[in-house]
Chimera marker file (.cmm) of the C-alpha trace (Angstrom):
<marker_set name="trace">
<marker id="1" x="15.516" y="34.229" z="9.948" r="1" g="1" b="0" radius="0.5"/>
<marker id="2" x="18.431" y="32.508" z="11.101" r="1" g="1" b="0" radius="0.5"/>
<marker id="3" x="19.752" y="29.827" z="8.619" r="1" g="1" b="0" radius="0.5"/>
<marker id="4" x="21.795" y="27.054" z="10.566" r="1" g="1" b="0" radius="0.5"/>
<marker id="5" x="24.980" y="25.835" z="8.314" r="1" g="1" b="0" radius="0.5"/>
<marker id="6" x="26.826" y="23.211" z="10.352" r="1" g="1" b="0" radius="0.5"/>
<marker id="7" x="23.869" y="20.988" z="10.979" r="1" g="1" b="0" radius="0.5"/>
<marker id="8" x="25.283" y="17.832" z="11.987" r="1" g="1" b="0" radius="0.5"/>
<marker id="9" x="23.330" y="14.902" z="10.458" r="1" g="1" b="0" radius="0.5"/>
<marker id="10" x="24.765" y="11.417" z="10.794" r="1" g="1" b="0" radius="0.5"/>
<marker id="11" x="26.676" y="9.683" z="7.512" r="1" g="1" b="0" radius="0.5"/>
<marker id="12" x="23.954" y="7.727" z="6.732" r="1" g="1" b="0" radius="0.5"/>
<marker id="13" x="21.080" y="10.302" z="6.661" r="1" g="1" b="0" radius="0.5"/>
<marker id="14" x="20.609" y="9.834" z="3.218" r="1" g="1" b="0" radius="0.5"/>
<marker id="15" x="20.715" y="6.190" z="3.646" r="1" g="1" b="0" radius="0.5"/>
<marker id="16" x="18.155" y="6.548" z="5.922" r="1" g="1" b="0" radius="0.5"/>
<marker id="17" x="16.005" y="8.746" z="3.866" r="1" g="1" b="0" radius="0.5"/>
<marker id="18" x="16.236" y="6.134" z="0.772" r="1" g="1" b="0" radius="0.5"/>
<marker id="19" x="15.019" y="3.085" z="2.245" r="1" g="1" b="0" radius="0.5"/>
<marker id="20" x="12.286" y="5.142" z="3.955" r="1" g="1" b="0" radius="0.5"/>
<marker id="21" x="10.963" y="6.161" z="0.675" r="1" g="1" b="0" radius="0.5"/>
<marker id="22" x="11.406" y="2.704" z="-0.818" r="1" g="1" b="0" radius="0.5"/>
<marker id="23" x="9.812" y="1.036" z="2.357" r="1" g="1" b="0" radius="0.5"/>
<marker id="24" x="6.960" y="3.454" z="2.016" r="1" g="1" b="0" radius="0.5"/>
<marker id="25" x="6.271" y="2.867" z="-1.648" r="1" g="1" b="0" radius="0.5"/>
<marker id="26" x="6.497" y="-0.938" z="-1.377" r="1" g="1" b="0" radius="0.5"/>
<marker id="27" x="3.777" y="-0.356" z="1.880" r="1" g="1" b="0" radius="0.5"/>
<marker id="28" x="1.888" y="1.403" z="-0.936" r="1" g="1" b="0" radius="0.5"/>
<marker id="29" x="2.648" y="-1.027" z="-3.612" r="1" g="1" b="0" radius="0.5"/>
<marker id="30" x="1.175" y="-3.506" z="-0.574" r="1" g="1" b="0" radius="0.5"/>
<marker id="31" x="-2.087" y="-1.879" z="-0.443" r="1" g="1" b="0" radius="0.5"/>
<marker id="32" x="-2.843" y="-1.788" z="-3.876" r="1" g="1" b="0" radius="0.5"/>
<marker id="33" x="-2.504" y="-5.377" z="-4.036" r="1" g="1" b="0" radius="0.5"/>
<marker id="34" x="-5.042" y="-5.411" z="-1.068" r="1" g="1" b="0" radius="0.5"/>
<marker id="35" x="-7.097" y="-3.628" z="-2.980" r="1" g="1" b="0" radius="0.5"/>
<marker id="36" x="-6.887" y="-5.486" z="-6.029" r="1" g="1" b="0" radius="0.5"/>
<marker id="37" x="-7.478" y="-8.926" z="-4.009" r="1" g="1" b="0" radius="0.5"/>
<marker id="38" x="-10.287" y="-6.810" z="-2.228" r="1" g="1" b="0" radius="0.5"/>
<marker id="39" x="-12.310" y="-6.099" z="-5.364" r="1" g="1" b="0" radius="0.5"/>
<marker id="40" x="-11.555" y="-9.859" z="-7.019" r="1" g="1" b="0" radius="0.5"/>
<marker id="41" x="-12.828" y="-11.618" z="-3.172" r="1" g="1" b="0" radius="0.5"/>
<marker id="42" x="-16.024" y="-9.075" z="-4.126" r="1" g="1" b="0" radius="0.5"/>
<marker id="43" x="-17.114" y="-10.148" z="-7.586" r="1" g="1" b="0" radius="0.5"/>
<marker id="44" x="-16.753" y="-13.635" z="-6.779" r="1" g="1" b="0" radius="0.5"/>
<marker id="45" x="-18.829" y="-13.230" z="-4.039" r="1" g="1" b="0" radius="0.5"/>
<marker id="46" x="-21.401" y="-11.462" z="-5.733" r="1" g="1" b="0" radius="0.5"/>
<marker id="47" x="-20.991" y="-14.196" z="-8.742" r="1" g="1" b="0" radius="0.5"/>
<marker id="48" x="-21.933" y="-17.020" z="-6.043" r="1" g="1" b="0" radius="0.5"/>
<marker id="49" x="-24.132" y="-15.303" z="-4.719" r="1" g="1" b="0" radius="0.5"/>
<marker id="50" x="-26.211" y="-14.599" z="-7.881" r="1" g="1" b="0" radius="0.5"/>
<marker id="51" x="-25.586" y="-18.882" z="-8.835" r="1" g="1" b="0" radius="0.5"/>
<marker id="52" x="-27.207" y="-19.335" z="-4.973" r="1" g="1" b="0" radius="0.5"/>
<marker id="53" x="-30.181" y="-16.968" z="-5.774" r="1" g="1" b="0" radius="0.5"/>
<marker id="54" x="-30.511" y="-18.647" z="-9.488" r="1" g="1" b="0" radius="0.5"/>
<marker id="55" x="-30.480" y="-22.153" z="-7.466" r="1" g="1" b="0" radius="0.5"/>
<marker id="56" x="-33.021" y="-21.393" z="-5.281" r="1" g="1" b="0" radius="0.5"/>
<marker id="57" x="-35.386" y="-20.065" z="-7.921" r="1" g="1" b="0" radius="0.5"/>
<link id1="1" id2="2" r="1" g="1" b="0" radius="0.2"/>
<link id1="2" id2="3" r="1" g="1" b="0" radius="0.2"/>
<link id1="3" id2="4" r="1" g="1" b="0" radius="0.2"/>
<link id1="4" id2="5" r="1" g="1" b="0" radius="0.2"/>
<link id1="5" id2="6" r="1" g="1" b="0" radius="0.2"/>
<link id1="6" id2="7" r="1" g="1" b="0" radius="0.2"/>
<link id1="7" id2="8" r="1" g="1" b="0" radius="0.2"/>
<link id1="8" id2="9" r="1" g="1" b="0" radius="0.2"/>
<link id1="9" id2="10" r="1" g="1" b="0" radius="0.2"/>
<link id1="10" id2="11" r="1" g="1" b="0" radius="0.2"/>
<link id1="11" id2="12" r="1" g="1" b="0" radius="0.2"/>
<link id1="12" id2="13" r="1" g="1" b="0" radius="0.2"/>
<link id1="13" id2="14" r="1" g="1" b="0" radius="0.2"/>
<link id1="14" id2="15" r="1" g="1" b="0" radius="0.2"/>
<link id1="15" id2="16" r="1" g="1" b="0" radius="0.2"/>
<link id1="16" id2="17" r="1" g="1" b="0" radius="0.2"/>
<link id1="17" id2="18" r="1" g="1" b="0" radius="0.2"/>
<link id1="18" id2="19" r="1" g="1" b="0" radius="0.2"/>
<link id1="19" id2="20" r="1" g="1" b="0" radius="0.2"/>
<link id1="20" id2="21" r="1" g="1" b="0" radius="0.2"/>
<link id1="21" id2="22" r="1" g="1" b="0" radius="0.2"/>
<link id1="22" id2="23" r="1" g="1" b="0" radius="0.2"/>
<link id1="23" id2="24" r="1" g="1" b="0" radius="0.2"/>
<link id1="24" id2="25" r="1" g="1" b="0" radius="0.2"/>
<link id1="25" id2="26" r="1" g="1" b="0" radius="0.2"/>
<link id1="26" id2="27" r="1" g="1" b="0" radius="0.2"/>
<link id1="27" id2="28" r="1" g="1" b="0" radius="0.2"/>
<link id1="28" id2="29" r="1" g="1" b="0" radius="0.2"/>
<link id1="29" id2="30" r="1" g="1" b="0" radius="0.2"/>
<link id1="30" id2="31" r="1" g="1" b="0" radius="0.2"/>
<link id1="31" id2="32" r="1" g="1" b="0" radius="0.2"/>
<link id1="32" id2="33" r="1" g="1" b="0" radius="0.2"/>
<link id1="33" id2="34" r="1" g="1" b="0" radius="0.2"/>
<link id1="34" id2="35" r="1" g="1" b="0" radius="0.2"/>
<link id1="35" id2="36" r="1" g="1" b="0" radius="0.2"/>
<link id1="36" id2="37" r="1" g="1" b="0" radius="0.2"/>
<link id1="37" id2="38" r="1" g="1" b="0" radius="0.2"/>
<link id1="38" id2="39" r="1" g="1" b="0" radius="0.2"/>
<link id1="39" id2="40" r="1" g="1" b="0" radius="0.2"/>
<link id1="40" id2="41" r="1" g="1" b="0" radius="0.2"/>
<link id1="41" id2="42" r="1" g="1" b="0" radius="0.2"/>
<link id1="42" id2="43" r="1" g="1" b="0" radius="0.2"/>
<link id1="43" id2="44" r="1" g="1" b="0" radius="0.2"/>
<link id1="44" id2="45" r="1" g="1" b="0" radius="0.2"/>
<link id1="45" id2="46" r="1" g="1" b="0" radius="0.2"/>
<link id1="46" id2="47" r="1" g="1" b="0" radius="0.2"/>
<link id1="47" id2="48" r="1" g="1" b="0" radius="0.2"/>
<link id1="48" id2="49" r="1" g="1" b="0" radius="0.2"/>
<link id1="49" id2="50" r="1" g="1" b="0" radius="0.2"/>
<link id1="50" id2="51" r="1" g="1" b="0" radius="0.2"/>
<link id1="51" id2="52" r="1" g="1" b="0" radius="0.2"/>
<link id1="52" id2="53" r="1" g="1" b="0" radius="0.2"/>
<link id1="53" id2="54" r="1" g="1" b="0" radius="0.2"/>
<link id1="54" id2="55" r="1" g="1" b="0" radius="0.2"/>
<link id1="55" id2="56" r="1" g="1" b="0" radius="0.2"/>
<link id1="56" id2="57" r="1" g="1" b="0" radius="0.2"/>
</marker_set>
C-alpha cells in the first residue's frame, strides 16, 4: 500500500468541508420540519374529516 504524503488540496478544503456539513444538517434540519408540518396537515385533516362525518350523521 502506497501512502501519498504531498497531496495537494486547495487552502480552503476545510472550508469547503465545513459548510458542507452545516448545509447538509440544516437540509436535514429542513426535513424534519417537513415532517413535523406533514404529520400536523394529517391530524387536522383527519379532525375535519371526523366533524364532516359527525355532520352528516
Amino acid at each position: 500500500v502506497t501512502i501519498v504524503e504531498n497531496v495537494n488540496l486547495p487552502e480552503n478544503f476545510n472550508d469547503c468541508r465545513l459548510k458542507k456539513k452545516g448545509l447538509v444538517k440544516r437540509v436535514q434540519a429542513f426535513l424534519a420540519q417537513c415532517d413535523t408540518v406533514e404529520g400536523n396537515i394529517g391530524q387536522e385533516m383527519d379532525k375535519l374529516q371526523s366533524k364532516n362525518l359527525a355532520l352528516a350523521e
